[in-house]
N, C-alpha and C positions, 0 to 999 in steps of 0.2 A: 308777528310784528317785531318790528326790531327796533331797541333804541339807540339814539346816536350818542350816548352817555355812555356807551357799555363801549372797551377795549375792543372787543371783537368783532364790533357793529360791520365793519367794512367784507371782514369774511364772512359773516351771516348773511348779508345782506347777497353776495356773490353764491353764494352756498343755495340760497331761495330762490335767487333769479334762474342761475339753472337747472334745477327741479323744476321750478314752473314751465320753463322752455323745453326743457327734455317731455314734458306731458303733455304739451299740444299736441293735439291731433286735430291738424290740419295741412292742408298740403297748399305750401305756397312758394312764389317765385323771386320771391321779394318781402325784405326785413323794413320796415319805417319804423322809428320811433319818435311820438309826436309828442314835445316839449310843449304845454298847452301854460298858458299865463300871459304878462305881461311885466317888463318891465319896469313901469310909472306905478308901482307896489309892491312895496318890500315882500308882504306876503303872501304875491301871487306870482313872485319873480323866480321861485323854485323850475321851471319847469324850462322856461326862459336860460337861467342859469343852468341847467344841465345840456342843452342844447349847444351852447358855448364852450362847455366843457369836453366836450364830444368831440367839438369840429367836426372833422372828418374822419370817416371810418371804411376804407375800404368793403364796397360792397354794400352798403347800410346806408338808407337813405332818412335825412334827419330833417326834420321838419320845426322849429320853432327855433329863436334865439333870440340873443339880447338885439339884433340888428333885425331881425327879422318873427316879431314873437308871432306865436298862434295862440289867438284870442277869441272874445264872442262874438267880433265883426266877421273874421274868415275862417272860424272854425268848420259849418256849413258849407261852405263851397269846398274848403278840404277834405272832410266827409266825404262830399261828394263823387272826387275825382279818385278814391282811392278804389283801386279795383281786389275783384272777390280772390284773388291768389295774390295776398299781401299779408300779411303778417304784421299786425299793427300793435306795437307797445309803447304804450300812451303815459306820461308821467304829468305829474299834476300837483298841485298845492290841497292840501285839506283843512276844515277847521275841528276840533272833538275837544273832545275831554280834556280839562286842567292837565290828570295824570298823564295823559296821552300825548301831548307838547311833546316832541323830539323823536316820534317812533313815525317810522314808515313799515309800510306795508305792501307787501308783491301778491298777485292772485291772479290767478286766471278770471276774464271775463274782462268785459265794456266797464269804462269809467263814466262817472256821469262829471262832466267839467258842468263849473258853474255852481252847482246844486248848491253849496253850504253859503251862496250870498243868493238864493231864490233864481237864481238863472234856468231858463228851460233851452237846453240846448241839446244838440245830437250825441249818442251816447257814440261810444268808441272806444276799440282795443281789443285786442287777444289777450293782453297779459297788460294790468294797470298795476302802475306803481302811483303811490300820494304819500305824500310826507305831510304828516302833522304839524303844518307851520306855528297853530296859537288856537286860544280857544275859542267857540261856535257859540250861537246860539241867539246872541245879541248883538244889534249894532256892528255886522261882521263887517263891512265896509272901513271901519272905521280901526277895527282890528285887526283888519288885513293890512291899515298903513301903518299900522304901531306894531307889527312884528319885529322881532329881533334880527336883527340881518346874519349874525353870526349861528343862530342856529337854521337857517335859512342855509347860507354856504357850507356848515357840515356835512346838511344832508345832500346838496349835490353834488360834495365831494363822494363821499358812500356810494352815492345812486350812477356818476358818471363812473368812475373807477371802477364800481362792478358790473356795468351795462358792456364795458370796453373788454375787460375780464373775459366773460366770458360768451360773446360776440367774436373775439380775436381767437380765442381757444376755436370757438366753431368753425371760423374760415379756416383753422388751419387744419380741421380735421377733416373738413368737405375736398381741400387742395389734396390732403394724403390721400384719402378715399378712389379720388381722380386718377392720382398716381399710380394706385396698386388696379385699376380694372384693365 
């Protein structure tokens, strides 16, 4: 886990995402990374906000944004249409722990969106990032609208800036690769 308080957060954060990516084993055609929240809550707007952040990336198809978010009305049908040679990195808002406010965390494996406000929704991803927007447990509805905004946008800065990082590095080592055959 990484905190957005610590100096180095942006290169740790770049440093985990491609580790996590260099150890998929999976064989796909295609990069998504699916920004899952909503913008109408500060602290489910994380995901929303990185999709923004992203725009566009050659090659890399982005899926949620502040104009266009992925939420629990169309999450399901996006699920659905995603096909089995996809590559799916799904980023999300979380709620935990008092200490835990401001750390994100990259792993391999499906996110469950929804879960820390009771949602039963489709899980999703190769590789899930969540950022610790505030703390769980109680009344999260209510604590998702009284997050912080400001730690809310550092960690999209972190999460876009390293998602870009090292996505960019890859195309351009697939282009070299291209080159030299």
């Amino acid at each position: 886990m990484i905190t957005i308080n610590s100096q180095d957060c942006k290169e740790k954060f770049y440093q985990s995402f491609k580790t996590q990516l260099e150890q998929i084993n999976k064989t796909y055609d295609e990069i998504c990374i699916a920004c899952i929240g909503t913008d109408r809550s500060t602290g489910d707007s994380l995901g929303p906000l990185v999709g923004y952040k992203l725009g566009e990336l050659e090659g890399i198809r982005i899926v949620g944004n502040l104009d266009k978010p992925l939420h629990a009305q169309n999450l399901k049908e996006f699920v659905s249409s995603l096909d089995e040679n996809t590559l799916v990195i799904a980023v999300d808002a979380a709620l935990g722990k008092e200490e835990r406010v401001g750390f994100i965390n990259v792993k391999q494996g499906a996110l469950r969106p929804g879960a820390g406000v009771g949602k039963d929704l489709p899980h999703l991803g190769d590789i899930a990032i969540t950022g610790i927007v505030n703390i769980g447990g109680m009344m999260e509805f209510m604590v998702l609208q009284n997050t912080r905004l400001s730690v809310v946008m550092k960690m999209a800065d972190v999460i876009s800036e390293g998602l870009k990082r090292v996505l960019k590095e890859k195309s351009s080592q697939g282009r070299q690769s291209q080159k030299s055959q």
